[in-house]
C-alpha positions as CSV (number, residue, x, y, z in Angstrom):
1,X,-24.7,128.7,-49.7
2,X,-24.0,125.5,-47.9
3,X,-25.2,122.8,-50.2
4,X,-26.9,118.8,-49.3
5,X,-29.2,116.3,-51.0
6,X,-32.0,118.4,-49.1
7,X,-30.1,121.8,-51.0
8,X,-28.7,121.2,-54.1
9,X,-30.3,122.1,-56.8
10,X,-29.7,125.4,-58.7
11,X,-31.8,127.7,-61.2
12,X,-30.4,130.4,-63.1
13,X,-32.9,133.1,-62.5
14,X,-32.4,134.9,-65.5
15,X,-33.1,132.3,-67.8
16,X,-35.8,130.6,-65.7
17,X,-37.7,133.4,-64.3
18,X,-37.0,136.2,-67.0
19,X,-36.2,134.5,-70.5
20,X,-38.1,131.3,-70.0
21,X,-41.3,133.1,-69.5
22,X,-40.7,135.6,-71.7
23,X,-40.3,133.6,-74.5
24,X,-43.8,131.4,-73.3
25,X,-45.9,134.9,-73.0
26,X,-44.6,135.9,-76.3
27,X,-46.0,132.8,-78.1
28,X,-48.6,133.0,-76.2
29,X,-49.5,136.4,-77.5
30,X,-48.6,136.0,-81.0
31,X,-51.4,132.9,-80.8
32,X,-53.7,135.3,-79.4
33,X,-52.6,138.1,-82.1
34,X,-53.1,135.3,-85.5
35,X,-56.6,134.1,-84.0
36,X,-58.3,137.0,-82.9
37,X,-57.0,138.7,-86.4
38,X,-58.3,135.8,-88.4
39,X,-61.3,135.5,-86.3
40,X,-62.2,139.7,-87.3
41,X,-61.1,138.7,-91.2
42,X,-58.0,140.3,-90.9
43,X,-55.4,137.6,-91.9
44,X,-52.5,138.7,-93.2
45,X,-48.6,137.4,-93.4
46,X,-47.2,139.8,-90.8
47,X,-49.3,137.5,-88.0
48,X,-48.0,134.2,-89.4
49,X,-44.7,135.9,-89.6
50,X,-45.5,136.8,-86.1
51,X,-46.4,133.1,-85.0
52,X,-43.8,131.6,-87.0
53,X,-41.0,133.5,-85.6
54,X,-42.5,133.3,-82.1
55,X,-42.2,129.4,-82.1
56,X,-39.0,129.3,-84.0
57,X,-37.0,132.1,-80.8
58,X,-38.7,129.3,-78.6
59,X,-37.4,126.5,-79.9
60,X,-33.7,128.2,-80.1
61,X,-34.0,128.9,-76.6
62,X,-35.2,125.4,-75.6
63,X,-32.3,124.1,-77.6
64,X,-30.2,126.2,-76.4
65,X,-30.8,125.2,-72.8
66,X,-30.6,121.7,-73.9
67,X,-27.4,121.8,-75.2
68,X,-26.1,123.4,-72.3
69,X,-27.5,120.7,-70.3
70,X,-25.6,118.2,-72.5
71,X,-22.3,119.8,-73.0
72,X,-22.4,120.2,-68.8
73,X,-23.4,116.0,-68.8
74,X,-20.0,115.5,-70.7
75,X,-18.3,117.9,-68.7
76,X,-19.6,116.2,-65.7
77,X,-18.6,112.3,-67.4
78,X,-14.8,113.4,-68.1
79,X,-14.4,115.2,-65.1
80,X,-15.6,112.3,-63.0
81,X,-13.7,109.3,-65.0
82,X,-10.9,111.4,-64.1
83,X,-11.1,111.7,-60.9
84,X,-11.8,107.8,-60.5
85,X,-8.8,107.2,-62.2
86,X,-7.0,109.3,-60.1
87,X,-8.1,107.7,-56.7
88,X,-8.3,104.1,-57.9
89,X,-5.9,103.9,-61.0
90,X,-8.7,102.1,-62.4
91,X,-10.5,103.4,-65.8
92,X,-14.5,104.2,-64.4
93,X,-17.2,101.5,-65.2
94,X,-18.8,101.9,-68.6
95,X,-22.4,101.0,-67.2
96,X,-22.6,103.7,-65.2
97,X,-25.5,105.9,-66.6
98,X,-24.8,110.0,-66.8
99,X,-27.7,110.5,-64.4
100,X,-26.1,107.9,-61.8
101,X,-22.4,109.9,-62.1
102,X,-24.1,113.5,-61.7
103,X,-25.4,112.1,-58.0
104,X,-21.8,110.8,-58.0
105,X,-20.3,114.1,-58.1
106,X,-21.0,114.7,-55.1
107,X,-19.5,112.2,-52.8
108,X,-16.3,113.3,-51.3
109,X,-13.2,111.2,-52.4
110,X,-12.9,109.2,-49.7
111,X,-16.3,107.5,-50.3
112,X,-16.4,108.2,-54.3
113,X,-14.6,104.5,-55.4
114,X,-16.8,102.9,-52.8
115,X,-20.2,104.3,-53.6
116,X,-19.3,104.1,-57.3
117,X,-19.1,100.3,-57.0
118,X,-22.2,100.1,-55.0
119,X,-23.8,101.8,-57.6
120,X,-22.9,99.0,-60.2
121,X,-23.2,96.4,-58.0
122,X,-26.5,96.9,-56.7
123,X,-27.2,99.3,-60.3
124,X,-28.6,102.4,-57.4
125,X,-31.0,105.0,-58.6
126,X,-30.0,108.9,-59.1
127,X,-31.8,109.7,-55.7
128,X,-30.7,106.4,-54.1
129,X,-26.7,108.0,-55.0
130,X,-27.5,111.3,-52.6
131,X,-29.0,110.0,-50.4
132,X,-26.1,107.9,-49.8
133,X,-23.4,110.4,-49.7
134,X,-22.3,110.7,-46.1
135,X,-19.8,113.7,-47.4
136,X,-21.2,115.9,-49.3
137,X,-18.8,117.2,-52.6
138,X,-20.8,121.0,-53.4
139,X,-21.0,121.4,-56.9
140,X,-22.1,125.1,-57.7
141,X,-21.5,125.2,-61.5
142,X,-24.6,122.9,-62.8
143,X,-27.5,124.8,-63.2
């Protein structure tokens, strides 16, 4: 798969159209299973258990994607400062957001040190960055 600013992003589909929902329509159900037992008089600690243990497995897997997500941001900072230093010998502009160097990524080198300074310079938006790349640099690892 070819990618461009048109084509670039990427879902995991087992986490976002198996476990994601999955983990929604079992909250959701556990809800359903507390209110509608409370509602007939039938409270009992299994269906808070129930709840309670529903909302805690979604938050772990809502962390869990977070941290991803953040561990991949630092990945995508080093890997970037690198890669300025290598084709400038210059250390890579503190200002520069995390957002603005994932739409860095992917400019080729030859326009990388140019569009990075543009980017300070004229402080360019995330969608401003793509959509300036003439060259575009696939990255098929971020999801």
């Amino acid at each position: 798969m070819e990618q461009n600013y048109k084509k670039h992003a990427m879902i995991d589909p087992h986490f976002h159209y198996v476990l994601a929902p999955l983990v929604i329509i079992i909250v959701i159900l556990a809800i359903i299973q507390f209110v509608s037992a409370t509602q007939n008089g039938d409270f009992s600690l299994t269906n808070v258990i129930l709840v309670i243990g529903s909302v805690m497995f979604f938050l772990i897997v809502a962390k869990m994607r977070l941290y991803v997500l953040r561990l991949q941001d630092r990945i995508i900072r080093s890997e970037e400062s690198f890669r300025y230093f290598v084709l400038t010998g210059k250390r890579l502009d503190i200002n520069l957001s995390i957002k603005q160097l994932i739409a860095l990524r992917f400019a080729s080198d030859e326009e990388f040190p140019t569009l990075v300074l543009k980017t300070v310079e004229e402080n360019l938006m995330p969608e401003q960055i793509k959509q300036s790349v003439k060259e575009w640099r696939a990255d098929y690892y971020r999801v």
